[in-house]
N, C-alpha and C positions, 0 to 999 in steps of 0.2 A: 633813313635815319628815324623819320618820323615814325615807321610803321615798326623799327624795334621797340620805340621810347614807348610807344602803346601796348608793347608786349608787356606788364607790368612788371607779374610775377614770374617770369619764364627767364631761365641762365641764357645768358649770350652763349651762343655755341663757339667752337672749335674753330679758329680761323681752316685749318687744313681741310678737305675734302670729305665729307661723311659717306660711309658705305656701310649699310644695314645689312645681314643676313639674316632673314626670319624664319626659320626653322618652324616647319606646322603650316606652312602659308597659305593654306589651301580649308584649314579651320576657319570658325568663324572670329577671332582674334587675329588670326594671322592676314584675313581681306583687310578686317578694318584697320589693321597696322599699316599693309601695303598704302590702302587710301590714303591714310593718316600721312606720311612720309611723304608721299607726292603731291600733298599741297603744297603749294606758295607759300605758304604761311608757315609750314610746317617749323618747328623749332627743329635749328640745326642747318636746316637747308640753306643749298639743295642736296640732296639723298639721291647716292646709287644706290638699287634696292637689287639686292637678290631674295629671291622666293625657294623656299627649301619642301620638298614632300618626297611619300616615299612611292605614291602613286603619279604617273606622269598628270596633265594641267587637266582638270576637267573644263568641258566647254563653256561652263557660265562663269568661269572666273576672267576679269579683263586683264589680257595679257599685255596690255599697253603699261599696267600699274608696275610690272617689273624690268628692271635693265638686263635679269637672267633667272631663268628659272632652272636648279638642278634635281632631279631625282633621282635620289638616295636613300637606300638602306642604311638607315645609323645605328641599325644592332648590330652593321656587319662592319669591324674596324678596316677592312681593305675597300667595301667599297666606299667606305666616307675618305677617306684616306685621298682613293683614285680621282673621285667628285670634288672634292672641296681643297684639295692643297694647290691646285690653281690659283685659289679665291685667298690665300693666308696672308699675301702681302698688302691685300687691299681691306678685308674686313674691319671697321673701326668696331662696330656696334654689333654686338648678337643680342636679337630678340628671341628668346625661346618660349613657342605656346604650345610645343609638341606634348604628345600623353602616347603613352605605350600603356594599355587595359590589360592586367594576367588576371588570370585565378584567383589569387590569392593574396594580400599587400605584399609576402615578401619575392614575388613574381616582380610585384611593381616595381619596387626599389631594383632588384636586380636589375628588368630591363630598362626602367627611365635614365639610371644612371650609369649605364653600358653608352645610351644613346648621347647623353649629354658630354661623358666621359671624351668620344670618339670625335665628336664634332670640336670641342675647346683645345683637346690633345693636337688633332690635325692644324689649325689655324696658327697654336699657339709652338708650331714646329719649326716655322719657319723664324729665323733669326730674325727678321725686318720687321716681323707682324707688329702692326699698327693698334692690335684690337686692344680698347682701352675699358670696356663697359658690357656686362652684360644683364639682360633685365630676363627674369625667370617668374613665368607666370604660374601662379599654384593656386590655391583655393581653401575653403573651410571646410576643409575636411583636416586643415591644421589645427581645427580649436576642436572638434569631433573626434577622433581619431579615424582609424578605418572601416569606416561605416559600411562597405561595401564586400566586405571579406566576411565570406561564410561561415569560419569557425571565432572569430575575434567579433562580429558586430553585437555579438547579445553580450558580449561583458564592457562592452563600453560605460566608460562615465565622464562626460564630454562636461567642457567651459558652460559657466552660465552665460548667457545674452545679454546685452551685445557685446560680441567676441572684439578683445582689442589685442594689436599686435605685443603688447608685453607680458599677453598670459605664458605662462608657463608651457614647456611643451608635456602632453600625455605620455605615460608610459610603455605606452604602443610601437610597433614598428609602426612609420609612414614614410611612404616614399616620398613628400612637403620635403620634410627633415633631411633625407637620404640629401637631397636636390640641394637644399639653403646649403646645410655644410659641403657640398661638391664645389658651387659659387664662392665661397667663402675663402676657402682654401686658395684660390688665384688671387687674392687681394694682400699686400697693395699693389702688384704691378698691374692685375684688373680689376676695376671697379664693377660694383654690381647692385641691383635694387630686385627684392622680391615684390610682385602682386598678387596678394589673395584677393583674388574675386569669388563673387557670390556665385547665382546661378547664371551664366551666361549668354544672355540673349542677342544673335545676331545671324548673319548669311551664311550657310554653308550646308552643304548637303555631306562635307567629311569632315562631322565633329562628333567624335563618343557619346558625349553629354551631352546633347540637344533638346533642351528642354520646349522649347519654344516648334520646332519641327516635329517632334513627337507629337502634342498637342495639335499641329495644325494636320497632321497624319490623321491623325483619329475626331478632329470634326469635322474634316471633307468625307469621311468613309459616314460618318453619324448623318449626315448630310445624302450623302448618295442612298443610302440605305434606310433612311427615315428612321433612324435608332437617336433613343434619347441621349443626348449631350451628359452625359454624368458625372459629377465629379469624382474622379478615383483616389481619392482620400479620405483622411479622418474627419471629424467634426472638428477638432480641435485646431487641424490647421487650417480646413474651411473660416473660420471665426479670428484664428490670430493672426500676426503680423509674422511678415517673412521682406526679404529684399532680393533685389538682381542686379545685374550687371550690362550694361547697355555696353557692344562689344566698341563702341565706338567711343567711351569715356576710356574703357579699358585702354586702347588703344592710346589715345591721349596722355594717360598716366604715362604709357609705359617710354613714350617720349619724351617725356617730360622730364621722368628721374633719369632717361639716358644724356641730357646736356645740362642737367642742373648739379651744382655742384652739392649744394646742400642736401640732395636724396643719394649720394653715395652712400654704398655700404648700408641701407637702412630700406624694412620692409613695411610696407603701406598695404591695410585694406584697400579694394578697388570696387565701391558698389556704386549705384546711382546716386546714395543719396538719401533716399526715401524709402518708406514703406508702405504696403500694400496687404488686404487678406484676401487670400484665395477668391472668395466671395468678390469679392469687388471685380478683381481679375478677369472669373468666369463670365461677368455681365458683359464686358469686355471685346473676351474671346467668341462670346456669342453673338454678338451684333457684326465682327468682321468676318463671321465663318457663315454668316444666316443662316444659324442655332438654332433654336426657342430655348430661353433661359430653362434649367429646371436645378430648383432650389435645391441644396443638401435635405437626403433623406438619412435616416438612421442604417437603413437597408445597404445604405452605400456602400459601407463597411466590409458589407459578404460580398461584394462585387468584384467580379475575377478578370479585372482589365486585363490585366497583363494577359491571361489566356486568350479574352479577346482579343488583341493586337496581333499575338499569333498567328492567328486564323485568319488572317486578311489578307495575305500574299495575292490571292487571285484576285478582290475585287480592286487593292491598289494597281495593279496590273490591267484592268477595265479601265480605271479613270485616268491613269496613265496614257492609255490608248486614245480614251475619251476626248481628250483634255489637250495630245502633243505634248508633252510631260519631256521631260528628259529622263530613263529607264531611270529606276530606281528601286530597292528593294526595301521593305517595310522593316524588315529586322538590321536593315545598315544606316538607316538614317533616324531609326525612333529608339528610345531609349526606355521603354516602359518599366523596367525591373529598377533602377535608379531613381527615375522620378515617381515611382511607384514611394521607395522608403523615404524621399522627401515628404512628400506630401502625406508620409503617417510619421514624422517628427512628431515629438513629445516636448519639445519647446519652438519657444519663435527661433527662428531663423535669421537672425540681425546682426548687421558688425557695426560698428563705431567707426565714422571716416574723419574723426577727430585729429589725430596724427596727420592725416592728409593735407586737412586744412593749414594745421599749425606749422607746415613743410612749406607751404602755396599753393597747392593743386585742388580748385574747386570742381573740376571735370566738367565745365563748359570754358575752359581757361581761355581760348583760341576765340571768345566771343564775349570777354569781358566789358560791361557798357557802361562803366561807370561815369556818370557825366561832368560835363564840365559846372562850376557852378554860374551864377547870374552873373554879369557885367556892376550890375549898379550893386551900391549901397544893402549888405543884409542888416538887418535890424528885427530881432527875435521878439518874442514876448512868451515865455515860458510860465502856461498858467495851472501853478499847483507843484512850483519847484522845488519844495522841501519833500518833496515824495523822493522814494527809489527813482521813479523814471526821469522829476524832476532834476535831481543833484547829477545825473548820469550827462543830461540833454545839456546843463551848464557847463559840465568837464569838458564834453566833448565842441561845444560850439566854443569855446575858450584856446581850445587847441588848435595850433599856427597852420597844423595839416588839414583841418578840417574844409571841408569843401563849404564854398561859399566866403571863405574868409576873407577879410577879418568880421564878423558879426560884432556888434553891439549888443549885449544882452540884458534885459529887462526879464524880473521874476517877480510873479506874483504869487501869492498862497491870505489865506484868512490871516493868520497869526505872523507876528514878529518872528525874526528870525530865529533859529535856534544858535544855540551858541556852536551845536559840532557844525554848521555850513559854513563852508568857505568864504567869507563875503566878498573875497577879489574876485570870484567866478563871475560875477553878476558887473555892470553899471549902475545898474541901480535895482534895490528892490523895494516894491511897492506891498503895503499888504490892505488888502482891500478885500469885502466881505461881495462875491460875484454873488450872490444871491437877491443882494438888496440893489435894486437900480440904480437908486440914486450914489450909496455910495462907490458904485462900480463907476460911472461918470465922471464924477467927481477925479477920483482917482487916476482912470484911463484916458478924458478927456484930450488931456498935452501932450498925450503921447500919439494921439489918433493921425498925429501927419508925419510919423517917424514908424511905424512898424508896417514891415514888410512881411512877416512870418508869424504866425503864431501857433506853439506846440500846447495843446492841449492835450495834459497826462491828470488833468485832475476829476475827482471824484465825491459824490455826497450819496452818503448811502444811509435808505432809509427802511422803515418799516416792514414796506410791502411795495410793489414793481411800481403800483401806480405813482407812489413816492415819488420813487426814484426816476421815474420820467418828468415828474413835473419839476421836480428840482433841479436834475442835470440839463434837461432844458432849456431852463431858463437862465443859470450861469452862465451857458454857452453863447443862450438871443442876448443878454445886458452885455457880455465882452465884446461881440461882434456888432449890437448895434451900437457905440459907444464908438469902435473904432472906426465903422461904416460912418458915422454920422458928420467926419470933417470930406468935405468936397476932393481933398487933395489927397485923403490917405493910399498912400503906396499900396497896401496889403495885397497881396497876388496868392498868397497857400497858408491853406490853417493844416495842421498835422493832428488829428484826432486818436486818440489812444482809446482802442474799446480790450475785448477782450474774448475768451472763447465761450462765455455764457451765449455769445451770440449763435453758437452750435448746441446748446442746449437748452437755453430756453432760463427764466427766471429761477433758477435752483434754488437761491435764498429767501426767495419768498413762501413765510408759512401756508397760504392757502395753494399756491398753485403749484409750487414743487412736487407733492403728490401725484396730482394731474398727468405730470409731463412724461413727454410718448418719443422714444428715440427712433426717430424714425428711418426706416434704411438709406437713403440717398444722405444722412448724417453722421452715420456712423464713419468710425476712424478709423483712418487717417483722416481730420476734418481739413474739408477743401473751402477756399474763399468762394465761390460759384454755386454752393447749396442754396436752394430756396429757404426765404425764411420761415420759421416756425409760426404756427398761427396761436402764440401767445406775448401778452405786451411784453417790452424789451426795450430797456434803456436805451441798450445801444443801438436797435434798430434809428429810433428815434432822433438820437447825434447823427447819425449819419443821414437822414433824411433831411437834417437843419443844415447842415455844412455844406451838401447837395445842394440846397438851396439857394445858397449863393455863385452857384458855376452860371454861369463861363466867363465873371467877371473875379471870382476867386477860384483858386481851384483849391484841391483838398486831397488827401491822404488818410486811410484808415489802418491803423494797425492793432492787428490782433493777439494780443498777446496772450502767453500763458502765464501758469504760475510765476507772477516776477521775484526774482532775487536779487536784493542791492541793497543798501546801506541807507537809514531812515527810519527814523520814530516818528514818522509823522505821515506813512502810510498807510491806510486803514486794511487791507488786505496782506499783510506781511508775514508769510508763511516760514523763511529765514527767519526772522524775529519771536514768532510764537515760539518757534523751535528751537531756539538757543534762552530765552529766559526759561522755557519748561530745562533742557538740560540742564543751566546754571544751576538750578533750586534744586532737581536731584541730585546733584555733584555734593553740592551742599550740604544736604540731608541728607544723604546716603540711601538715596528710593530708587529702585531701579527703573531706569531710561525703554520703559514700554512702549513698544507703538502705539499706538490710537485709533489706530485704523484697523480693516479686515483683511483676512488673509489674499482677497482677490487681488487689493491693491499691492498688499506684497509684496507677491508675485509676478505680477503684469508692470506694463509698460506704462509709462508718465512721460513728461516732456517739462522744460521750464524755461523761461525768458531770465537772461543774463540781462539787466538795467542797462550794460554797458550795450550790448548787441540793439538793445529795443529803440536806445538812443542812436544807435547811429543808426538805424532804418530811417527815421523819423528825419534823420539831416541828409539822410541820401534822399530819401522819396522828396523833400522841399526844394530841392536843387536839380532835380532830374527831370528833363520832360514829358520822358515814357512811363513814369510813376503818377504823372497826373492822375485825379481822379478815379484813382483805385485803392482797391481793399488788399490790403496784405497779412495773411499770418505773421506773424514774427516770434519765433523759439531759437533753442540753443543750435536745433538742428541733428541735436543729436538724441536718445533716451534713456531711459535708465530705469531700473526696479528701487522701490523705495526700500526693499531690503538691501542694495547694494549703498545706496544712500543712506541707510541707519549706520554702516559699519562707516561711514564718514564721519558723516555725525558724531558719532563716538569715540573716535579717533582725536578730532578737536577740539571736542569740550572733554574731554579724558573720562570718560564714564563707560563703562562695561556695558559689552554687547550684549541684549538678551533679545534671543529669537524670537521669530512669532510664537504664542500660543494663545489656541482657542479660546482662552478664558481673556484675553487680549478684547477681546468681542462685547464683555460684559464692563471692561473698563471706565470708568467715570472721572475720564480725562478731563470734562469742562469743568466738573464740579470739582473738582483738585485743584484746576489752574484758579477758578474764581476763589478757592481758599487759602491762597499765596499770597495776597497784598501784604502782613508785616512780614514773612519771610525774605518777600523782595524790597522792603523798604530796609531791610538789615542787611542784605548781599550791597544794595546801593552805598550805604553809611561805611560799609567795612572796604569797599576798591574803589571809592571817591568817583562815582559812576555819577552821569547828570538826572536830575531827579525826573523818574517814567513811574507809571501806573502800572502795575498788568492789565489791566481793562483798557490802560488805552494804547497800550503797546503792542498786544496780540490779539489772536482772533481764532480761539479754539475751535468757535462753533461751524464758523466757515469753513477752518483748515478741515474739523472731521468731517466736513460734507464731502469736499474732495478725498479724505484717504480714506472712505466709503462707495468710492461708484463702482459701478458694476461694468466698467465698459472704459477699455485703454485711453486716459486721457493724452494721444498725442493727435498733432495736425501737420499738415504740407507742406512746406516749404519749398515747394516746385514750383509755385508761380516766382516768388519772390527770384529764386533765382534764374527764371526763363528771363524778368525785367533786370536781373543785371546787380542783385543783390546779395553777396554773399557773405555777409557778418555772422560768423560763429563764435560758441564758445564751448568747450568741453566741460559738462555740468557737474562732474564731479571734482572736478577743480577748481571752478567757478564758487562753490560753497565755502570752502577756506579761504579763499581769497576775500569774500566778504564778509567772513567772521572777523579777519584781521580787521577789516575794515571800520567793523559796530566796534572792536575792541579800541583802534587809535581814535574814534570817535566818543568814547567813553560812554560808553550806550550801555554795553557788557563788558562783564570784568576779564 
């Protein structure tokens, strides 16, 4: 009982008997499926598992993982027919990871759906068949069209990035399509869930697509033969982001939409999660094949891998010998022509697992840690909670589900309240100036043998870095010694809110921004475990003060990115800049320009949801594997700032206008600074509460960001190895908190 109650997000299965047939099982989806099923734990269980291939078992597969292995021809209807109508009374579940490779797409279609045809036909002959669910694993070659087909790949014009399951289908044949609508057609009496995964990484010496064998083919051979490690692609993908499929998430999904009721009938990206550039990769792959790195050359480009891989029959055949290998041949286990036109894509590679999320499947489901919270008394002190992260950190520690409850919450900020905060979120709010010591004392004193927590999301920004260390600082030493100073204070976790400057370095500062040097172990996807930069840093500094106090307090760091949330009283509020700039040209009738450069455009971004950043900050203070660590914290997912203009636009009702060049020469700050009576008239005209532009937005900061030259996004992999999986999908997260400025009377 206990160990389903802890399955959180996962359907109770089927009282009656589960019996899989996994069609492909001998790929590398189909091992990790087998695995997957024969846990303990598995959802559903316990599982009779049949294994389906057309070649009888090879010997590294463990044949203990199956109750029966058949092999069958399923292009041929009499012998699927003879093999599998034994099996029609018992099958509940077909997993299918099979691929039939032709010539050409409409080869594909023909034979994929011959084989899919013959095997559902046969099970579903028998009057008694039980089989209730089928799960059809596909891939993005659905948002691409048939990138692989010789006479259709050069007129393709594929989805923009990242690919989500409601785009439209292409006007292509694919055999994806052929496959959904085959699935489809048996529903309602059979339920089914498609999985597009990315590139598939996992065990198997009989899978088409091996991207991961290919590679480790060709740097055991660079390796034996003392030939350089080269990367056989473009520049372009070498530097951008792309994603994969760990075959043992895959696997996970695909049990997961077979006993959940809610993933009926509906199809789910399946990737890790994260992103990766090639470059990154390569350092990687070289260190577990004992490579020597060698950097992208321009030369790359003429490089005739594929010809090479050819030509290696005989020495994989030596290392084979070499080695006690199990025979193999180089042109049946590597896929060089495939991952050859990967790796010269003309865009990133990325899906959105947003849909995933919003379904319940994080893809470490089966290892969810969400902890329990403390026994005693919580008692918060949220300092700086008229901010976004503020008002976010009071909603959520207010709420009955909230871990740790019930919390007592205490908010502090300089100034009185504003009129849009809720004052029931709070017990009390204090406003006191954390600057000044004495009034920080003063203020915090009575409270020093009542607070257990303290969320620090607050911020003073000043001049120049040196500023801003001596002042945040020192907020931070008058709160903590203040609360440190009664003999009896509880306090056990402060929650520190920095941000990802800490990956680049003082950007706002006039003299040193210039200066600063991206260095490679920083480049993005930014990870919490990069050395720091050898220039001052606010936030280096918070975290060395909070440090400070372990192991008699412990601490929490969260890094956030661009936040989006609801507040006029956030000094970095990129939301905010961008909807009074909209308001004023709705107004006026100006048109709604970007401000930025065409790189950012283009390229990927990432942004903190207020509502996600808060509940990090209340899982990591309640968790004990969160001690003492530094966490990213984003939506988890990305997005192009041109896909986010056409949002933008859509909200505040103002006309798209695309990038252009001249876009570049724009004098956006100097526009927004000559808006103060226009926005004291949009206020006066929708009884809006009275804001500044100077003190409500922040052009100069926003154009620094929608000018970099290098993808602002970061990791989210540590966060969820410790057991952290709050998302949100960023392009819907923007309206949501427009409504929010708008009930808040902020904007009209």
């Amino acid at each position: 009982h206990n160990h389903k109650k802890s399955r959180r997000i996962m359907a109770q299965a089927n009282s009656h008997t589960s019996v899989a047939l996994i069609v492909g099982v001998t790929g590398m989806a189909g091992l990790s499926l087998a695995e997957g099923l024969k846990k303990p734990t598995a959802p559903g269980s316990p599982w009779k598992v049949y294994g389906m291939a057309r070649r009888q078992f090879p010997t590294w597969f463990p044949s203990a993982l199956l109750d029966g292995f058949v092999s069958a021809d399923v292009l041929n209807h009499d012998d699927t027919t003879k093999k599998l109508a034994p099996l029609a009374s018992q099958v509940t579940h077909v997993f299918w990871v099979a691929i039939q490779v032709g010539l050409n797409e409409q080869e594909n279609i023909t034979s994929n759906a011959t084989m899919l045809t013959n095997v559902l036909q046969t099970l579903k002959s028998d009057p008694t068949s039980p089989l209730r669910h089928i799960t059809l694993q596909t891939g993005t070659k659905h948002y691409m069209g048939p990138i692989f087909d010789p006479t259709l790949a050069g007129q393709l014009v594929s989805h923009e990035p990242p690919f989500r399951e409601d785009m439209q289908r292409l006007p292509y044949p694919n055999f994806y399509y052929a496959l959904e609508d085959l699935v489809a057609s048996y529903s309602p009496s059979v339920t089914y869930s498609v999985h597009r995964s990315s590139i598939i990484v996992g065990s198997s010496t009989r899978s088409f697509y091996n991207t991961l064998l290919t590679i480790a083919v060709y740097a055991t051979i660079c390796r034996y033969q003392g030939l350089p490690f080269r990367y056989p692609g473009s520049k372009y993908t070498w530097e951008h982001f792309c994603d994969m499929s760990d075959a043992e998430v895959l696997a996970q999904q695909h049990i997961w939409a077979a006993v959940t009721d809610k993933a009926k009938n509906q199809v789910f990206n399946c990737t890790n999660g994260d992103v990766f550039t090639w470059k990154s990769l390569w350092r990687v792959l070289c260190e577990a094949f004992g490579v020597e790195f060698v950097p992208f050359d321009d030369d790359n480009d003429g490089f005739d891998w594929v010809g090479l891989m050819k030509d290696k029959e005989e020495v994989w055949e030596e290392i084979v010998g070499k080695h006690g290998l199990i025979q193999t041949r180089v042109k049946d286990i590597t896929c060089p022509e495939a991952l050859s036109a990967v790796l010269h894509f003309g865009f990133q590679h990325v899906c959105s697992m947003n849909k995933s999320r919003e379904f319940g499947f994080f893809g470490t489901i089966t290892r969810r840690i969400m902890a329990q919270a403390d026994s005693q008394t919580s008692v918060a002190l949220i300092v700086g909670v008229t901010g976004m992260a503020g008002l976010s950190l009071a909603e959520a520690l207010k709420k009955p589900t909230a871990a740790g409850s019930p919390w007592k919450v205490y908010g502090v900020a300089r100034r009185q309240l504003p009129a849009w905060f809720p004052s029931a979120l709070l017990d009390v709010f204090i406003s006191a100036d954390a600057l000044d010591r004495e009034d920080t004392t003063k203020k915090l004193a009575p409270l020093a043998s009542q607070v257990t927590h303290v969320f620090w999301v607050a911020i003073q920004v000043g001049l120049n870095e040196q500023e801003n260390i001596t002042s945040n600082a020192t907020m931070l030493t008058n709160v903590l010694q203040t609360l440190k100073s009664d003999p009896s204070s509880p306090l056990r976790h402060i929650t520190l809110q920095t941000g990802t400057q800490h990956y680049m370095g003082p950007i706002h500062d006039p003299s040193l921004s210039a200066q600063l040097i991206q260095y490679d172990h920083h480049e993005p996807p930014f990870k919490e475990d990069v050395p720091r930069f050898p220039y001052p840093n606010f936030y280096c500094a918070l975290e060395d003060l909070v440090a400070s106090y372990s192991p008699s307090i412990t601490y929490s760091v969260h890094r956030s990115s661009i936040i989006v949330g609801a507040s006029s009283r956030s000094f970095y509020n990129t939301l905010l800049t961008l909807a009074v700039y909209a308001t004023i040209c709705r107004y006026q009738g100006l048109p709604f320009r970007y401000p930025g450069s065409k790189y950012t455009w283009e390229h990927f971004c990432d942004m903190s949801d207020a509502e996600v950043l808060a509940q990090q900050h209340l899982w990591a203070a309640v968790t004990d594997k969160a001690k003492n660590q530094a966490f990213n914290c984003t939506n988890g997912d990305v997005f192009t700032w041109k896909s986010l203009w056409r949002v933008l636009c859509e909200v505040f009702d103002v006309e798209f206008v695309g990038f252009d060049d001249e876009d570049e020469k724009f004098d956006w700050i100097g526009l927004m600074k000559d808006k103060e009576d226009v926005w004291e008239e949009i206020m006066e005209k929708y009884g809006l509460i009275q804001t500044r532009v100077k003190d409500v937005t922040c052009p100069e900061a926003l154009s620094t960001v929608l000018h970099f030259s290098f993808q602002h996004v970061c990791s989210m992999n540590k966060s969820r190895e410790f057991g952290f999986f709050g998302y949100a999908d960023t392009l819907k997260s923007i309206p949501m908190w427009v409504q929010r400025l708008r009930a808040m009377k902020i904007i009209p």
